[in-house]
PDB file of N, CA, C and O in Angstrom, chain B, residues numbered from 101:
ATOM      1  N   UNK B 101     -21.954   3.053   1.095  1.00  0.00           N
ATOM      2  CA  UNK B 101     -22.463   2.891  -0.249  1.00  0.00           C
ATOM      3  C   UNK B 101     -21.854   1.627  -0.837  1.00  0.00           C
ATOM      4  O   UNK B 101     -20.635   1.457  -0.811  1.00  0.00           O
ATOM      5  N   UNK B 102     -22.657   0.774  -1.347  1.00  0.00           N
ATOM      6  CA  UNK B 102     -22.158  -0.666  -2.023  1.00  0.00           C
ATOM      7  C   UNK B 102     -22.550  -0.297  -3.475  1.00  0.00           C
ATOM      8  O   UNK B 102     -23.612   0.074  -3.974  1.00  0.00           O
ATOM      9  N   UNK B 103     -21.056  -0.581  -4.078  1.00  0.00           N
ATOM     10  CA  UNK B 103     -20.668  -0.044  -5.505  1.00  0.00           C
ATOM     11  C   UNK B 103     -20.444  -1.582  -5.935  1.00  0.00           C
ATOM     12  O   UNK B 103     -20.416  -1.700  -7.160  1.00  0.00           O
ATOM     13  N   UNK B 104     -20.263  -2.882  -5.171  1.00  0.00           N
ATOM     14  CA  UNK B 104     -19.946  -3.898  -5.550  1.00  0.00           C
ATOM     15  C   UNK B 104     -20.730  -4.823  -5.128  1.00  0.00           C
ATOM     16  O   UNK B 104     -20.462  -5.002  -3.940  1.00  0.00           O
ATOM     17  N   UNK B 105     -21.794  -5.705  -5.560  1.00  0.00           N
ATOM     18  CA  UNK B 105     -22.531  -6.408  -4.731  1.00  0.00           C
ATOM     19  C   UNK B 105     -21.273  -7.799  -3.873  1.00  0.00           C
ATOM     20  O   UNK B 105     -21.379  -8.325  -2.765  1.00  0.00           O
ATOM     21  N   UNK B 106     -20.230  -7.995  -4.917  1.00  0.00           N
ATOM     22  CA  UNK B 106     -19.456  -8.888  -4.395  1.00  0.00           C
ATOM     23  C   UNK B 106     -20.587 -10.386  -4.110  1.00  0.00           C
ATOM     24  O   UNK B 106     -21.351 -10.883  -4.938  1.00  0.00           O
ATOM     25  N   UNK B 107     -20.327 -10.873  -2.529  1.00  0.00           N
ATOM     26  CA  UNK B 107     -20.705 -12.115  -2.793  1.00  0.00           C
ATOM     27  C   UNK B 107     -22.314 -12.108  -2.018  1.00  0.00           C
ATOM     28  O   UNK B 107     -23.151 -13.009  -2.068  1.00  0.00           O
ATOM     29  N   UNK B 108     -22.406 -10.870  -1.354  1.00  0.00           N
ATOM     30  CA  UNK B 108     -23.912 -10.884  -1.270  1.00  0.00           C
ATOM     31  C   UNK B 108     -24.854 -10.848  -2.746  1.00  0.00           C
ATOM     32  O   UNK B 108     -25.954 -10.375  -2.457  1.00  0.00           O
ATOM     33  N   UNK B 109     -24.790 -11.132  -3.966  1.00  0.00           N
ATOM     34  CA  UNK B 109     -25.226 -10.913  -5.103  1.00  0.00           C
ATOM     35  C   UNK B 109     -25.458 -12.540  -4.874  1.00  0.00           C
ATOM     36  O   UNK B 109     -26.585 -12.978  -5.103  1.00  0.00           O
ATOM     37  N   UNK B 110     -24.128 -13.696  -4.302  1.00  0.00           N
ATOM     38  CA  UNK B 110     -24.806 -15.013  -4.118  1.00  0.00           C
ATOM     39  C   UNK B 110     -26.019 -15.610  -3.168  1.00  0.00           C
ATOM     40  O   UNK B 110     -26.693 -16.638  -3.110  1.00  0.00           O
ATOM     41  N   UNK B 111     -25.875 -14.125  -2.328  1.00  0.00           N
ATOM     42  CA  UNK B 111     -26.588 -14.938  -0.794  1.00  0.00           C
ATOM     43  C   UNK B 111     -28.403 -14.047  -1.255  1.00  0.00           C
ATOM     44  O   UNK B 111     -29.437 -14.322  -0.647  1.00  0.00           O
ATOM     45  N   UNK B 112     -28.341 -13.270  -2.138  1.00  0.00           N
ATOM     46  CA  UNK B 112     -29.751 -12.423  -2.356  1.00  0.00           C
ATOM     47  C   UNK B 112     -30.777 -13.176  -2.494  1.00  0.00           C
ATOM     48  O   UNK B 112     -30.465 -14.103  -3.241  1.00  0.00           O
ATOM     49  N   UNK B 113     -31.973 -13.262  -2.114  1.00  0.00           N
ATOM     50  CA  UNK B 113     -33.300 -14.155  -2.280  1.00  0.00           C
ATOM     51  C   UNK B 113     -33.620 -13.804  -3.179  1.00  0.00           C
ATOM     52  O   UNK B 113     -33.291 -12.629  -3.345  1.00  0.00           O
ATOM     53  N   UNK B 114     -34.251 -14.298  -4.112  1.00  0.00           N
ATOM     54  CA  UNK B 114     -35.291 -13.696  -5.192  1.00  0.00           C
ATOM     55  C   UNK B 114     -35.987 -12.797  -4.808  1.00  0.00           C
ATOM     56  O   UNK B 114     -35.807 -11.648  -5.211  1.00  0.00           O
ATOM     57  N   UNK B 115     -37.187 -13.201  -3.718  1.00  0.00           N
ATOM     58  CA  UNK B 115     -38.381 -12.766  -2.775  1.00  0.00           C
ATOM     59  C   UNK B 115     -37.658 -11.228  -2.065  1.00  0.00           C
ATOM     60  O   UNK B 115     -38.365 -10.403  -1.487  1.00  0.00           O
ATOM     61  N   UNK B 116     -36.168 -11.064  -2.242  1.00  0.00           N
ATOM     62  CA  UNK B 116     -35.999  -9.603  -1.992  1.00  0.00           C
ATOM     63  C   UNK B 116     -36.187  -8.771  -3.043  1.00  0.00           C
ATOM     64  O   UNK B 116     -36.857  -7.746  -2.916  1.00  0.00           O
ATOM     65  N   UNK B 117     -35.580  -9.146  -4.269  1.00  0.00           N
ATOM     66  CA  UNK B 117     -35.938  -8.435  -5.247  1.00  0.00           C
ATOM     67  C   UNK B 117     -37.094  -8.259  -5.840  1.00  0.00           C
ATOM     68  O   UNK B 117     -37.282  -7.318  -6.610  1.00  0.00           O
ATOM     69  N   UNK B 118     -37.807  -8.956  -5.612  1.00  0.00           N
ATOM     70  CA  UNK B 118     -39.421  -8.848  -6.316  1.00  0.00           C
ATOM     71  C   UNK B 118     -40.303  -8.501  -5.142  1.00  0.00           C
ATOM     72  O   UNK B 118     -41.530  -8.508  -5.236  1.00  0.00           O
ATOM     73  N   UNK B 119     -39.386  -8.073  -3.576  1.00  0.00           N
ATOM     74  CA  UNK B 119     -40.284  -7.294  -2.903  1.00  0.00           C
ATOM     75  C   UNK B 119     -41.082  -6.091  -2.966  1.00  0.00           C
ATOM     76  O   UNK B 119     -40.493  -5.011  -3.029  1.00  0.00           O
ATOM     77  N   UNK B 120     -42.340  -6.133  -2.958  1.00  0.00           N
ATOM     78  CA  UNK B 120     -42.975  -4.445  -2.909  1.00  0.00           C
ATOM     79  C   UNK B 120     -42.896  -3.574  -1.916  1.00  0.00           C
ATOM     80  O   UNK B 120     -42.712  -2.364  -2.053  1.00  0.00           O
ATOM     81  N   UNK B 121     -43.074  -4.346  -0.577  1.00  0.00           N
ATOM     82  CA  UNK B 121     -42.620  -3.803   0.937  1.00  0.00           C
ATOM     83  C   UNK B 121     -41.542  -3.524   1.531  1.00  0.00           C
ATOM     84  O   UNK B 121     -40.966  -4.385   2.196  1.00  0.00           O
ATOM     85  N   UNK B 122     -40.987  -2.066   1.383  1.00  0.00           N
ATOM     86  CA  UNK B 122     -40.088  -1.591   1.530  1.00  0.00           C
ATOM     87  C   UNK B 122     -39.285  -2.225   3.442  1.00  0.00           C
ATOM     88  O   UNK B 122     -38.169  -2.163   3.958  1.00  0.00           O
ATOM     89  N   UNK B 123     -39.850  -2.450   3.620  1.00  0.00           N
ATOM     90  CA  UNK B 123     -39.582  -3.552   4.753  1.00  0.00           C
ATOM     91  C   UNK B 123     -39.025  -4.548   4.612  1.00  0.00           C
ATOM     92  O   UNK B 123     -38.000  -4.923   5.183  1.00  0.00           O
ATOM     93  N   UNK B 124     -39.758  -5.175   3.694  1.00  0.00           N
ATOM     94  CA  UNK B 124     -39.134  -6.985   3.342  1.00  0.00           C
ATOM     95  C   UNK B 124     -37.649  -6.624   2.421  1.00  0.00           C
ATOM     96  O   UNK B 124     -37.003  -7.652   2.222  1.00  0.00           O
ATOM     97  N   UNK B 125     -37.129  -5.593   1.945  1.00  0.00           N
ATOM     98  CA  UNK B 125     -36.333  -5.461   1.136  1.00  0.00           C
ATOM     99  C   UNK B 125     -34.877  -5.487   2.222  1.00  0.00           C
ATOM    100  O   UNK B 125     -34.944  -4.863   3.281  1.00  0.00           O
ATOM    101  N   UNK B 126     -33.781  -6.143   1.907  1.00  0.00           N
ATOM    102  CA  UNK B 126     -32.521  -6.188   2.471  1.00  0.00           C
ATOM    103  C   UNK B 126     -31.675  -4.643   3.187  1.00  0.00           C
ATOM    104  O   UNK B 126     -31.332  -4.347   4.332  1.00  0.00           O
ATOM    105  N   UNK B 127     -31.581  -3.918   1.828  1.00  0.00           N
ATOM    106  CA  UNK B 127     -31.322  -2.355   2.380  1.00  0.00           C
ATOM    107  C   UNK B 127     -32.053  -1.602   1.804  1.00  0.00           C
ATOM    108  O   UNK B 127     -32.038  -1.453   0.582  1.00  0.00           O
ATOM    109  N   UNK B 128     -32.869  -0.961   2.651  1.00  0.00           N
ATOM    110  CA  UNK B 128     -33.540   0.275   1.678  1.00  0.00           C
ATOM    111  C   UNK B 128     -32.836   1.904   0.715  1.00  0.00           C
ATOM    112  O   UNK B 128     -31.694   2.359   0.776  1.00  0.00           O
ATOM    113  N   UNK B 129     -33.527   2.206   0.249  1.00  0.00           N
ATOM    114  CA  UNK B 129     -32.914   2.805  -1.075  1.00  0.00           C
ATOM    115  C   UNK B 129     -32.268   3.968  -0.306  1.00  0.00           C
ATOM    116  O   UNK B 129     -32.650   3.849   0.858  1.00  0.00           O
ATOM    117  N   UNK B 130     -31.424   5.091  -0.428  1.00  0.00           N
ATOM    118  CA  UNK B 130     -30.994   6.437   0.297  1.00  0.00           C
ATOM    119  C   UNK B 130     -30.055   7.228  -0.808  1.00  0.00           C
ATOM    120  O   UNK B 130     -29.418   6.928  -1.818  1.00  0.00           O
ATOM    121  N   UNK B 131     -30.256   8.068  -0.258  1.00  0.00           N
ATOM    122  CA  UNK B 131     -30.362   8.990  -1.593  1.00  0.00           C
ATOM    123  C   UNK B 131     -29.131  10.163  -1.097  1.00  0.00           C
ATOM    124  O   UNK B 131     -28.960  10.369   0.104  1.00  0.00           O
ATOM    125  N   UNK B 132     -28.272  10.926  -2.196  1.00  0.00           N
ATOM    126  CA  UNK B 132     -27.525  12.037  -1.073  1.00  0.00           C
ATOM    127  C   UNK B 132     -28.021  12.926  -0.553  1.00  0.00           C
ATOM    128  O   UNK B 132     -29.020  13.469  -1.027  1.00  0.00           O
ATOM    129  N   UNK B 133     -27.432  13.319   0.594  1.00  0.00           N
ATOM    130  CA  UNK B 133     -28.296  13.743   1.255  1.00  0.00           C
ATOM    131  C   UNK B 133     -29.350  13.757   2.189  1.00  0.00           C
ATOM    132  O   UNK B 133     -29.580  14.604   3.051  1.00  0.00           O
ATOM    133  N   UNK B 134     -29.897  12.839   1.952  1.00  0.00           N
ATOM    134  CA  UNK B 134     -30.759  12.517   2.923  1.00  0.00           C
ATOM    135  C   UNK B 134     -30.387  12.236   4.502  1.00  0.00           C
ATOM    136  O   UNK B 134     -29.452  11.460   4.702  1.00  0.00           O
ATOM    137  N   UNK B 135     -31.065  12.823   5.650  1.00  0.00           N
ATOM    138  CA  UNK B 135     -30.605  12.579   6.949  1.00  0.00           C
ATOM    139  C   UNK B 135     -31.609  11.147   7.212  1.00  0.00           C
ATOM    140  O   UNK B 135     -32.680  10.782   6.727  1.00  0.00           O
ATOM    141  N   UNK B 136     -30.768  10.624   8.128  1.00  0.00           N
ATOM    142  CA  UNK B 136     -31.217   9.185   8.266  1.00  0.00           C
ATOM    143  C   UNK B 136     -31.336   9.477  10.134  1.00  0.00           C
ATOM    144  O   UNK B 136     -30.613  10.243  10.772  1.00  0.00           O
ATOM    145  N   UNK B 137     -32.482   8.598  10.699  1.00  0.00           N
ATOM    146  CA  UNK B 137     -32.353   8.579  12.030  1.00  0.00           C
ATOM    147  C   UNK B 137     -32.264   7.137  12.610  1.00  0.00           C
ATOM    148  O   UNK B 137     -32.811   6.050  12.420  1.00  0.00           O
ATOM    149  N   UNK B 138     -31.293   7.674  13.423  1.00  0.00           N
ATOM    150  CA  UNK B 138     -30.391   6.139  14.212  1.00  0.00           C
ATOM    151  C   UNK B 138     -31.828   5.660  15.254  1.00  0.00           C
ATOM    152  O   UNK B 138     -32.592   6.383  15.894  1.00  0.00           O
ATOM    153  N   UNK B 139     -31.792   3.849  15.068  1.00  0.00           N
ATOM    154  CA  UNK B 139     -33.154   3.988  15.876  1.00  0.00           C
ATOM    155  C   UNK B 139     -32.385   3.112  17.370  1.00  0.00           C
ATOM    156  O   UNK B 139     -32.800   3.419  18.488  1.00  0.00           O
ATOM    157  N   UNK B 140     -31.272   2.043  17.216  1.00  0.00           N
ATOM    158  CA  UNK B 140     -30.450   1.455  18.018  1.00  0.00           C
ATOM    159  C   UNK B 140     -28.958   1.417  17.775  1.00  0.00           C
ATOM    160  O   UNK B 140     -28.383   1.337  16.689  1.00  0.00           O
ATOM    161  N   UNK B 141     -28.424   1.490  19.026  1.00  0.00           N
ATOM    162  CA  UNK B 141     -27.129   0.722  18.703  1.00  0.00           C
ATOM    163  C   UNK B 141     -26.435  -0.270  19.590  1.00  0.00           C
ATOM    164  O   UNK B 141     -26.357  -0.093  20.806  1.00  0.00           O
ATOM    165  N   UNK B 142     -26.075  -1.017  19.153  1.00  0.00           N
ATOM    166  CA  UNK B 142     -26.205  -2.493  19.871  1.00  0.00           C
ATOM    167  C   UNK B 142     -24.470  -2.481  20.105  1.00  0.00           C
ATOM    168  O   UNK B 142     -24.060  -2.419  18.946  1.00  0.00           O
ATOM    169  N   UNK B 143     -23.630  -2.501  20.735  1.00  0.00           N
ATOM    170  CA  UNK B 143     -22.365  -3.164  21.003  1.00  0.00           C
ATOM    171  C   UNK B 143     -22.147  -4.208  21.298  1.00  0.00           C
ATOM    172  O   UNK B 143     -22.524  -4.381  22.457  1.00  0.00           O
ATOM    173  N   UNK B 144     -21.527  -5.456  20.691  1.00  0.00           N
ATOM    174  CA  UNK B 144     -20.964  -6.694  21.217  1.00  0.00           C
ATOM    175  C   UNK B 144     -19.415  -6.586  20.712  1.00  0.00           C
ATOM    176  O   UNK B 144     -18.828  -5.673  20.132  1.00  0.00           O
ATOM    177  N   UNK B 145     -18.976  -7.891  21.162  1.00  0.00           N
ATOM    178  CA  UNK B 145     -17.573  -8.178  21.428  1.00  0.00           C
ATOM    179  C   UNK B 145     -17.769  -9.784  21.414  1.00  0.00           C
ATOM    180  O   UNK B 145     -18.221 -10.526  22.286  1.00  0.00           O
ATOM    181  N   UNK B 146     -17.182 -10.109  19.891  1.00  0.00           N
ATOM    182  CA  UNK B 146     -17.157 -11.320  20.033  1.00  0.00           C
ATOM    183  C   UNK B 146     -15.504 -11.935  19.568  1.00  0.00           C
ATOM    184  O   UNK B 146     -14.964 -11.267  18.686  1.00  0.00           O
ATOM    185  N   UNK B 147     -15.034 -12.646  19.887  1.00  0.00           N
ATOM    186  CA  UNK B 147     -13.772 -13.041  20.178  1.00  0.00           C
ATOM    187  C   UNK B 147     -13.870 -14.948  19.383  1.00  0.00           C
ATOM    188  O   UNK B 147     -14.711 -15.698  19.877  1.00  0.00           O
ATOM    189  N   UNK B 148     -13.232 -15.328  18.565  1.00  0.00           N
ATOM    190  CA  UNK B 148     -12.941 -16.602  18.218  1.00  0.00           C
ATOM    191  C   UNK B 148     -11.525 -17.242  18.276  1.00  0.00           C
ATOM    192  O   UNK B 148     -10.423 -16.695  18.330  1.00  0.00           O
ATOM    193  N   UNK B 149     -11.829 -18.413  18.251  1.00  0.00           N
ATOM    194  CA  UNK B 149     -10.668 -19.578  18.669  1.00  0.00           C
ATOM    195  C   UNK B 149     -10.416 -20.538  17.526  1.00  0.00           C
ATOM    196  O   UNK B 149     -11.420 -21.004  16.988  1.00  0.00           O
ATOM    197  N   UNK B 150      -9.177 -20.919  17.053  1.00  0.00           N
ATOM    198  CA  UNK B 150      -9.197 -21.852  16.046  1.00  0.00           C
ATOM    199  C   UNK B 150      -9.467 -23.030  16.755  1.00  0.00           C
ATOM    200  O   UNK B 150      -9.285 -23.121  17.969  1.00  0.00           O
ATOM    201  N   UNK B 151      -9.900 -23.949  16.040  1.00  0.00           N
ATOM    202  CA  UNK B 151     -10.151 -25.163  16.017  1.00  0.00           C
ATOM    203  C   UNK B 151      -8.533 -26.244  16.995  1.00  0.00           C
ATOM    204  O   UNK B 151      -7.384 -26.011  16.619  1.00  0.00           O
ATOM    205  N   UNK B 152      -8.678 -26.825  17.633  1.00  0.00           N
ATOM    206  CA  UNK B 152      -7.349 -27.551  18.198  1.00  0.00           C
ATOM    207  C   UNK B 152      -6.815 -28.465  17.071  1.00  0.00           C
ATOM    208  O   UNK B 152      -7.419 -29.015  16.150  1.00  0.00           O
ATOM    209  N   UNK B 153      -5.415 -28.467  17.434  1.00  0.00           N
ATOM    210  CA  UNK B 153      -4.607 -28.898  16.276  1.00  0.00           C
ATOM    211  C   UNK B 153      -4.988 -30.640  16.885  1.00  0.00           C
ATOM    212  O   UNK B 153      -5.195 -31.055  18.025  1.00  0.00           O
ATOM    213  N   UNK B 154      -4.951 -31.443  15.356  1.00  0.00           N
ATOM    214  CA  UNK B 154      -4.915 -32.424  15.416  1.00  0.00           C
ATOM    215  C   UNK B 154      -3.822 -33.540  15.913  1.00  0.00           C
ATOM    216  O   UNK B 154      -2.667 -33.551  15.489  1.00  0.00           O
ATOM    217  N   UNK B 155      -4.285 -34.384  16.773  1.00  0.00           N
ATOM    218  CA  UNK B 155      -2.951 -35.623  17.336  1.00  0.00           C
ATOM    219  C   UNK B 155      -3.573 -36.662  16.334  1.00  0.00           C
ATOM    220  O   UNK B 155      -4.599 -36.651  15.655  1.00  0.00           O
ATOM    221  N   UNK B 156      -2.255 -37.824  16.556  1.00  0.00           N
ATOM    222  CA  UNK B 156      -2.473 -38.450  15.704  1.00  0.00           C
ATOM    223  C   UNK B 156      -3.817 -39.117  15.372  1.00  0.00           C
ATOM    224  O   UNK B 156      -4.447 -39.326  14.335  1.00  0.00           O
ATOM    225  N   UNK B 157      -4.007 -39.379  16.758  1.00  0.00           N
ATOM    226  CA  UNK B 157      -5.508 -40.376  17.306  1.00  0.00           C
ATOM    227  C   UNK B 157      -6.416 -39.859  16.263  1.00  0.00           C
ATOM    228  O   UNK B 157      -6.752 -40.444  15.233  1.00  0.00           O
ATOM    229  N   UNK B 158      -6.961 -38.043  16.885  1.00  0.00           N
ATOM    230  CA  UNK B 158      -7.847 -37.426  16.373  1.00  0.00           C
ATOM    231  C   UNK B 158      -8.117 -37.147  14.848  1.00  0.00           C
ATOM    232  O   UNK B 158      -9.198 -36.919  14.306  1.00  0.00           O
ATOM    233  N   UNK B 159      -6.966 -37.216  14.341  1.00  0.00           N
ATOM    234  CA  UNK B 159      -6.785 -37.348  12.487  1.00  0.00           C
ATOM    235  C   UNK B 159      -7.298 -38.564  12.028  1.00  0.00           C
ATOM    236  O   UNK B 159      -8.039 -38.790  11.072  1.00  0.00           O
ATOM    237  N   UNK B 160      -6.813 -39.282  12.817  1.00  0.00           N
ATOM    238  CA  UNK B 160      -7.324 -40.871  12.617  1.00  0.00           C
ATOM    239  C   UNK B 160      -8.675 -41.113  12.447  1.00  0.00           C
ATOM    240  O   UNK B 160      -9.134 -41.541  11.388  1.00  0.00           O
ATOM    241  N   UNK B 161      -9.444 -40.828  13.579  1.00  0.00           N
ATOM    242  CA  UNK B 161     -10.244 -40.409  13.699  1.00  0.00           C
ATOM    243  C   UNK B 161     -11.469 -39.770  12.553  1.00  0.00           C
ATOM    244  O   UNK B 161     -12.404 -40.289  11.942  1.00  0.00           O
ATOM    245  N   UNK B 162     -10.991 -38.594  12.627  1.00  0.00           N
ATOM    246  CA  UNK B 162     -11.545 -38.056  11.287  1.00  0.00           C
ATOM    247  C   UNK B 162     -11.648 -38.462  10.366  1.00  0.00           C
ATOM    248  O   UNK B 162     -12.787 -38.735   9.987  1.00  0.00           O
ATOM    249  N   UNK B 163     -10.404 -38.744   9.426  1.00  0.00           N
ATOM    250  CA  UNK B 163      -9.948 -39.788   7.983  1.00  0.00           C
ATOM    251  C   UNK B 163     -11.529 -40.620   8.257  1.00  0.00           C
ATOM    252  O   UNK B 163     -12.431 -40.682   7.422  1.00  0.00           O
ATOM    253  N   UNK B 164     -11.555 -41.173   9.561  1.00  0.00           N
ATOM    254  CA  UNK B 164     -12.640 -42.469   9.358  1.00  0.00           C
ATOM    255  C   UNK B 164     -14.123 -42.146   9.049  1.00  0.00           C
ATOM    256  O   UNK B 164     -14.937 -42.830   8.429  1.00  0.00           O
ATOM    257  N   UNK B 165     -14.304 -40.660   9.766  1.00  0.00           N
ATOM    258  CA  UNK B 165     -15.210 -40.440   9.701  1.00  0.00           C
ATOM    259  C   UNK B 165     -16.218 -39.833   8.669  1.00  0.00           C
ATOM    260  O   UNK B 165     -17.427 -39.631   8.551  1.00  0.00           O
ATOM    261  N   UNK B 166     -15.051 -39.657   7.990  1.00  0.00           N
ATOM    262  CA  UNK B 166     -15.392 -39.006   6.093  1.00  0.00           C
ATOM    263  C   UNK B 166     -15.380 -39.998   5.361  1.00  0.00           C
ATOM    264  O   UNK B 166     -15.905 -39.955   4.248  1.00  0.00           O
ATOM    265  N   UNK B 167     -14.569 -41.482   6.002  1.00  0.00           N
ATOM    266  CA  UNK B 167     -14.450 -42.356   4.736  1.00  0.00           C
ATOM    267  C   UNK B 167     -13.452 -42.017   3.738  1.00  0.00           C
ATOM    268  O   UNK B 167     -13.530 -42.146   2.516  1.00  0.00           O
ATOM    269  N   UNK B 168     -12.201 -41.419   4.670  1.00  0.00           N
ATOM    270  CA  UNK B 168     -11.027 -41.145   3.624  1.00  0.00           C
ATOM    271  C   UNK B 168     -10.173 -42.385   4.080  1.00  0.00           C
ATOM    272  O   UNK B 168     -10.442 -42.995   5.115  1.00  0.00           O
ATOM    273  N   UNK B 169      -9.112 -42.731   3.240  1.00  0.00           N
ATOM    274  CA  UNK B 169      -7.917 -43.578   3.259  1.00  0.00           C
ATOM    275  C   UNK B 169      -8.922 -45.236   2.855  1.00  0.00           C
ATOM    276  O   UNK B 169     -10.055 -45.473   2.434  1.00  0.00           O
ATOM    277  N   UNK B 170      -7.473 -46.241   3.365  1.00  0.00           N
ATOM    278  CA  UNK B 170      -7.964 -47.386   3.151  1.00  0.00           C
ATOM    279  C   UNK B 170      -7.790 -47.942   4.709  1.00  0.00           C
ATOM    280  O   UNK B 170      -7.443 -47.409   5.763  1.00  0.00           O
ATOM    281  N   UNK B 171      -8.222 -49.330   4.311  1.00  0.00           N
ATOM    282  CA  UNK B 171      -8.424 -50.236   5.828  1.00  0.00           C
ATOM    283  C   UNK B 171      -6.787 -50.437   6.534  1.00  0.00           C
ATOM    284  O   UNK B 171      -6.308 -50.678   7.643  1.00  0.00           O
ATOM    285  N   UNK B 172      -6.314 -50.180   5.170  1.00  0.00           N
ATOM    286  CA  UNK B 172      -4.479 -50.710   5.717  1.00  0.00           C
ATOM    287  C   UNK B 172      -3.958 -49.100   6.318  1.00  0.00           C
ATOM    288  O   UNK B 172      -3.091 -49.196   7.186  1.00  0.00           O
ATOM    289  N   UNK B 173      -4.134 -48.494   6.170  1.00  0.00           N
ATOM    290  CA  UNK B 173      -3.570 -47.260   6.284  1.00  0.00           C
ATOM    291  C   UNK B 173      -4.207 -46.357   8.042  1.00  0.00           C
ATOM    292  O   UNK B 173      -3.811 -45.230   8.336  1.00  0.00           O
TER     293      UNK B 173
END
């Protein structure tokens, strides 16, 4: 149960809320009580990596590529 829209309230389309087709709508409505039937269930396993720490080169690098610092630096 979502008591808080939090930051999906930023990511909501208009076109969900002014949907008529209970389809096109994000989550449909449920009520207590109601039994719900499971139609899949999908398992993954996904695993992430930070980003590699920067050497000097590669900072260098970067700075240039944003157009940060000056020509002397």
């Amino acid at each position: 149960v979502i008591r808080f829209d939090g930051f999906i309230a930023a990511y909501t389309d208009q076109k969900d809320e002014d949907a008529e087709d209970e389809e096109s709508r994000r989550l449909p409505e449920i009520r207590s009580g109601e039994q719900l039937a499971r139609q899949a269930i999908n398992a993954t396993q996904h695993t992430t990596e930070p980003p590699p720490r920067y050497s000097e080169a590669s900072l260098i690098k970067k700075l240039e590529e944003l157009g940060i610092g000056r020509p002397s630096t």
